[in-house]
C-alpha positions as MATLAB code, in Angstrom:
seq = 'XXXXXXXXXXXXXXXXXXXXXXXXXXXXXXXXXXXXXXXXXXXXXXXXXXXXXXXXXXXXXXXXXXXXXXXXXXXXXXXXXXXXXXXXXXXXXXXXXXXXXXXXXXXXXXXXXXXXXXXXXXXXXXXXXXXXXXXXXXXXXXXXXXXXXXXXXXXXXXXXXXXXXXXXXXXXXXXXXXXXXXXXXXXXXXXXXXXXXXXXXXXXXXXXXXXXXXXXXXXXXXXXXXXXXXXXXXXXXXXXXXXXXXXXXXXXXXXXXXXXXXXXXXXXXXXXXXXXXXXXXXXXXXXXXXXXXXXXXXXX';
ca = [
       0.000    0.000    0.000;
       1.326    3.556   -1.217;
       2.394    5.351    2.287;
      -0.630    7.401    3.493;
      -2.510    8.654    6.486;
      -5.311    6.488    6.139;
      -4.702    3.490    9.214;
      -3.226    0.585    7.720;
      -5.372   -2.364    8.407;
      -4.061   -5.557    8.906;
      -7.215   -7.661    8.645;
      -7.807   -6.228    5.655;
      -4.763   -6.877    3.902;
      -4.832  -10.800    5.228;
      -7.979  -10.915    3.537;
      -7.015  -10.161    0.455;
      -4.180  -12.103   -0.038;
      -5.816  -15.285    1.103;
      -8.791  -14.581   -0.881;
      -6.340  -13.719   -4.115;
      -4.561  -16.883   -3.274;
      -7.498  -18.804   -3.130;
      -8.859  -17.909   -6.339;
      -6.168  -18.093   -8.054;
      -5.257  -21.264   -6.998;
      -8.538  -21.890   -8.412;
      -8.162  -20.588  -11.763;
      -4.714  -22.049  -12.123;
      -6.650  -25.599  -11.597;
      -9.669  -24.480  -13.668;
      -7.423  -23.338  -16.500;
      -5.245  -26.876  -16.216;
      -8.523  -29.358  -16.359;
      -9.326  -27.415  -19.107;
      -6.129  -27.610  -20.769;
      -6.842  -31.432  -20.302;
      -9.945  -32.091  -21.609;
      -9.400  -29.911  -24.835;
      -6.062  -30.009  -25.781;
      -6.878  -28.949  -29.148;
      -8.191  -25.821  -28.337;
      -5.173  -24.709  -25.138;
      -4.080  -21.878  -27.215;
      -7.103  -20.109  -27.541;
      -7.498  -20.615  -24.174;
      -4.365  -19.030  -23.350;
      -4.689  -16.093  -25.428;
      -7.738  -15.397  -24.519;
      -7.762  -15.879  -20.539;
      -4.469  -13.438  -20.577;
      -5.874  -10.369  -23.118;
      -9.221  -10.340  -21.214;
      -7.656  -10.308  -17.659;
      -4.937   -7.585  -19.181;
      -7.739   -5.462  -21.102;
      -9.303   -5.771  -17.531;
      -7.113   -4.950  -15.326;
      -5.570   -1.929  -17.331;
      -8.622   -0.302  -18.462;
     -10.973   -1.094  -15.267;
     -11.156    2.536  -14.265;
     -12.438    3.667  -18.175;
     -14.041    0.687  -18.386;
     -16.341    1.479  -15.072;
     -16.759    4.651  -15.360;
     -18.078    4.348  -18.685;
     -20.481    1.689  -17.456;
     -21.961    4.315  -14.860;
     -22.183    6.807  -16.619;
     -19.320    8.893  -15.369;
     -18.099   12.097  -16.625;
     -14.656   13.619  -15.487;
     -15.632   16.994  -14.075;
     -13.262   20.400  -13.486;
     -12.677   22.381  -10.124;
     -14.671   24.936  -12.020;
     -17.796   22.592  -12.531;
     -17.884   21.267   -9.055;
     -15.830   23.248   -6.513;
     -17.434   22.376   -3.385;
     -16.712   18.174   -4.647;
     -13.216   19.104   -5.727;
     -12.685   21.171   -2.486;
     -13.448   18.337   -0.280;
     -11.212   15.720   -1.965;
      -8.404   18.314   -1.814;
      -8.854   18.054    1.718;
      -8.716   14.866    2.270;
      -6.002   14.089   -0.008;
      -3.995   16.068    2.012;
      -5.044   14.583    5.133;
      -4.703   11.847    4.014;
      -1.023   12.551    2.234;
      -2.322   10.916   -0.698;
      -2.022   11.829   -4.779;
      -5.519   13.543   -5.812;
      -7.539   10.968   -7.853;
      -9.400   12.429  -11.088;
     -12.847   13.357  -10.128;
     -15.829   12.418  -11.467;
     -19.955   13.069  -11.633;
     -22.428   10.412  -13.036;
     -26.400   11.752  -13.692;
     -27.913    9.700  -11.691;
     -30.995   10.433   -9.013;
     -29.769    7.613   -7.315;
     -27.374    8.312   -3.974;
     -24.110    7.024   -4.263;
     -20.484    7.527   -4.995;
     -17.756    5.121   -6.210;
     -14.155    4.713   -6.482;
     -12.364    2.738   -9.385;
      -8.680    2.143  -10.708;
      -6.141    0.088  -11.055;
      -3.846    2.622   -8.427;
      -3.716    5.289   -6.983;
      -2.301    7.046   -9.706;
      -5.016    6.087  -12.270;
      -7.854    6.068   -9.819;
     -11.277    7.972  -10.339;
     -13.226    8.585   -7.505;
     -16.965    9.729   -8.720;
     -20.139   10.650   -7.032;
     -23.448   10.803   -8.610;
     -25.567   14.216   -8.870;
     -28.395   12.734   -6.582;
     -25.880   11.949   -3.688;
     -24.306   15.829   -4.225;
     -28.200   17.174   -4.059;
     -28.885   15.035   -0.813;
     -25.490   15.164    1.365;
     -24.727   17.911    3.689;
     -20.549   18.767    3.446;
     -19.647   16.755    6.319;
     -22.032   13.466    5.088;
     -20.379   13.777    1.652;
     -17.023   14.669    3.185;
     -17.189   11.000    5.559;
     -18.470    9.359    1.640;
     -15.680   10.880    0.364;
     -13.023    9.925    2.381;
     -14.473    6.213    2.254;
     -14.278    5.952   -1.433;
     -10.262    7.397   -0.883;
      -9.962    4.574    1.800;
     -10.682    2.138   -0.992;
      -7.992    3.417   -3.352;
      -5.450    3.685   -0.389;
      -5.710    0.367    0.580;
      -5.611   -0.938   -3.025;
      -8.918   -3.106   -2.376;
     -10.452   -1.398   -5.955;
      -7.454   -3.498   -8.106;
      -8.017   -6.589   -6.144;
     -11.605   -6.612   -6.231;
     -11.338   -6.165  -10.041;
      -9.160   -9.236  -10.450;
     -11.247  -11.213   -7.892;
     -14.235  -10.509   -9.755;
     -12.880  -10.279  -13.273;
     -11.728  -14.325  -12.714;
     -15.052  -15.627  -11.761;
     -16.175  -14.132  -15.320;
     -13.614  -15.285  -17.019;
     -14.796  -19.105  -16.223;
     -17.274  -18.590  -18.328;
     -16.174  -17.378  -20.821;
     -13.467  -19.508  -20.986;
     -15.825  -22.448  -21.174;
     -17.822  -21.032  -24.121;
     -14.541  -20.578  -25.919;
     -13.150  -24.211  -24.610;
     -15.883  -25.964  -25.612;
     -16.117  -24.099  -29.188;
     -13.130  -25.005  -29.946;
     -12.995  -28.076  -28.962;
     -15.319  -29.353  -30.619;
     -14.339  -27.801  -33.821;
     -11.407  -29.751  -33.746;
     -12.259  -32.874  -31.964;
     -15.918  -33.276  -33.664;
     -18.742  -35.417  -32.067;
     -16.643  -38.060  -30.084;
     -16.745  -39.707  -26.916;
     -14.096  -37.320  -25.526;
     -16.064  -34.461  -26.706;
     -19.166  -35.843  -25.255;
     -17.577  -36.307  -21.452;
     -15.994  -32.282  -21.963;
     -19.765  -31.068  -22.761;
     -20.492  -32.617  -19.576;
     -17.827  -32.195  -17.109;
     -16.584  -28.319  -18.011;
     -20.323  -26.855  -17.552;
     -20.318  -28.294  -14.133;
     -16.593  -27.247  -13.318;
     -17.224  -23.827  -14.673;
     -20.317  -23.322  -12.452;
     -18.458  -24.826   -9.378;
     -15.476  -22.294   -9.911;
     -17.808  -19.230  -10.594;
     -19.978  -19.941   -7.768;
     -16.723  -20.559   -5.183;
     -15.082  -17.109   -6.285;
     -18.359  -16.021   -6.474;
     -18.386  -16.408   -2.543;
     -14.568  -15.455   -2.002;
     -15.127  -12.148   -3.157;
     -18.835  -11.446   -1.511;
     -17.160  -12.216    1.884;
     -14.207  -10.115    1.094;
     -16.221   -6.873   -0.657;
     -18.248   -6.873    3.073;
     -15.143   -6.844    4.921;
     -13.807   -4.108    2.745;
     -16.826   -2.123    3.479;
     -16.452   -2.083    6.935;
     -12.560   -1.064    6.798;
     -13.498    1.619    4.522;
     -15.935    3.076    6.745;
     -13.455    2.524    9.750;
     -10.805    3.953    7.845;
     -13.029    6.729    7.024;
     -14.541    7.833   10.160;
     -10.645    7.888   12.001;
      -9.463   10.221    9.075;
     -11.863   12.425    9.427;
     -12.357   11.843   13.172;
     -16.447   12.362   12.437;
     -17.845    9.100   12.754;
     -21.219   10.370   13.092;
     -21.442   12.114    9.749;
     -20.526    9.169    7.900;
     -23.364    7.364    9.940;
     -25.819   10.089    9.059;
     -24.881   10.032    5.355;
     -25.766    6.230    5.352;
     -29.160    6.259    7.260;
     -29.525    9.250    4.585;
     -28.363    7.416    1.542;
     -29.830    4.088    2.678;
     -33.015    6.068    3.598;
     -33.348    7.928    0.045;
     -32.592    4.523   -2.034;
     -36.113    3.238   -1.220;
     -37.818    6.755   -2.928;
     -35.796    5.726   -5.916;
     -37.963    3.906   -8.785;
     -37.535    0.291   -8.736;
     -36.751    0.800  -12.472;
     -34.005    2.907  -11.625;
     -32.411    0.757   -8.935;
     -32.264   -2.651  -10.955;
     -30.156   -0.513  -13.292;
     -27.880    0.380  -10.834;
     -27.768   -3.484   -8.739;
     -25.025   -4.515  -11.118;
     -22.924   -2.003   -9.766;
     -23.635   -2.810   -6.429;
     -19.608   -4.071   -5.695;
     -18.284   -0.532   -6.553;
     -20.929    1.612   -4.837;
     -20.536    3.065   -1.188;
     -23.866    1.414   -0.309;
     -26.224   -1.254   -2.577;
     -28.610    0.022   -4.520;
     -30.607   -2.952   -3.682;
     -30.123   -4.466   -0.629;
     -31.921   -7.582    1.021;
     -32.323   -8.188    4.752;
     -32.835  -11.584    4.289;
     -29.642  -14.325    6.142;
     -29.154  -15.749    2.592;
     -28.864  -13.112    0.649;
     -27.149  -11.312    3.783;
     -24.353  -14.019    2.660;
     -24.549  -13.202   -1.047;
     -24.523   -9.274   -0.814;
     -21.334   -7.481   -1.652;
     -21.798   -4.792    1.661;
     -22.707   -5.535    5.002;
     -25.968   -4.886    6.833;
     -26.754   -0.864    7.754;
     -26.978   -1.991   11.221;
     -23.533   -3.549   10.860;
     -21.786   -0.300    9.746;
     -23.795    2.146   12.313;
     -22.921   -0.158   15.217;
     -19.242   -0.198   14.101;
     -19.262    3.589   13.880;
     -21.130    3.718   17.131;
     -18.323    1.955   18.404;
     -15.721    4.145   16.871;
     -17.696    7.056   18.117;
     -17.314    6.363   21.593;
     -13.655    5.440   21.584;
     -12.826    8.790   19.917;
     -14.817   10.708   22.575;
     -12.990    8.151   25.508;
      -9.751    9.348   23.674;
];
């Protein structure tokens, strides 16, 4: 992690690198039993599997903020946003990230990039109309907390591989079967690489759910000690969380595939199963953190 003010966090940083080992132990073995069953087709495979996860990696912050609907915007455009991540860059003694603005009525803000030094940081006009300065300040510095701690490159590699099974399977098995024709051999890989495919998506699928809540919660920590406010980044959650349900459903399932990069879900289910599915932990999770945070700050 580039040297900043935001705490280092140790449980954070575990988490990623078992999580990153995990999975990609479990491509390496995905990418092998494929490399097994369809010889023929191992160097489209290979070709493939590396330009997607390098077209990926390189271009995630374009490639996001094109997806939202991000525009990069001047000090000129928005001074009061601009003014408040000058601040906490240097609190934080951090490199300024380019700023963005998506049109969106829905509340939110995001960060994305690869580092620090191609990282966009973008909140959405709805959030801007609804936040008073210190809210959007504590939303702020959470979204900076992400790019300190370099949790938006892992979480776009951790993601980006549970994808990639897929489409590695589509392009496996076309190939394969191109040059192998209708076989025996060909007949086992149409049944065996659809059911290793969905066991590898769905057990990164997991890996990176349990990790994106625990990121969640450092960011807010991280957040609320920079800032030493706790209970404005509180407020701005019960406010965002609050304001979500006013937005059309319509509007909300547009937003839901986004939900990994946003400072709170667009959709959000209280339900223990999807609890376990969802990419950010409970609101009552993050206010009773802060709570505690609060009242060790004020002890302090």
């Amino acid at each position: 992690m580039n040297r900043t003010r935001f705490a280092p966090d140790r449980g954070l940083a575990s988490r990623m690198v078992i999580t990153m080992f995990l999975i990609g132990l479990l491509y390496v073995v995905f990418v092998g039993a494929l490399l097994v069953l369809l010889r023929g087709a191992w160097p489209m495979i290979l070709i493939i599997a590396g330009g997607l996860f390098i077209a990926q990696f390189w271009f995630s912050d374009k490639i996001a903020a094109f997806s939202m609907g991000a525009r990069e915007v001047t000090p000129e455009e928005y001074p009061q946003l601009h003014g408040t991540v000058d601040r906490l860059c240097a609190l934080a003694d951090m490199p300024k990230p380019r700023v963005a603005v998506a049109e969106s009525d829905v509340p939110n803000a995001f960060a994305t990039g690869r580092n620090a030094d191609n990282a966009v940081i973008c909140a959405t006009t709805g959030l801007l109309r609804r936040l008073e300065p210190e809210e959007l300040e504590g939303v702020l510095a959470h979204e900076l907390s992400h790019v300190a701690h370099k949790d938006v490159a892992v979480m776009t590699i951790a993601s980006f591989l549970g994808v990639l099974a897929g489409v590695i399977t589509r392009v496996a098995l076309w190939g394969g079967f191109r040059s192998r024709g209708n076989n025996q051999n060909a007949a086992i890989a149409a049944l065996l690489i659809p059911l290793v495919s969905a066991v590898v998506y769905a057990i990164s699928f997991l890996l990176t759910r349990m990790l994106s809540r625990y990121r969640e919660l450092s960011a807010d920590r991280s957040a609320a000690q920079l800032t030493g406010r706790p209970s404005a980044l509180a407020s701005a959650l019960t406010k965002v969380t609050g304001q979500m349900a006013r937005i059309p459903t319509e509007d909300l399932r547009k937003a839901e595939p986004f939900n990994a990069f946003y400072f709170a879900p667009a959709i959000a289910s209280k339900e223990s199963l999807s609890n376990l599915l969802s990419t950010h932990p409970t609101l009552e999770q993050r206010l009773e953190q802060l709570g505690r945070i609060s009242a060790e700050l004020n002890r302090g």
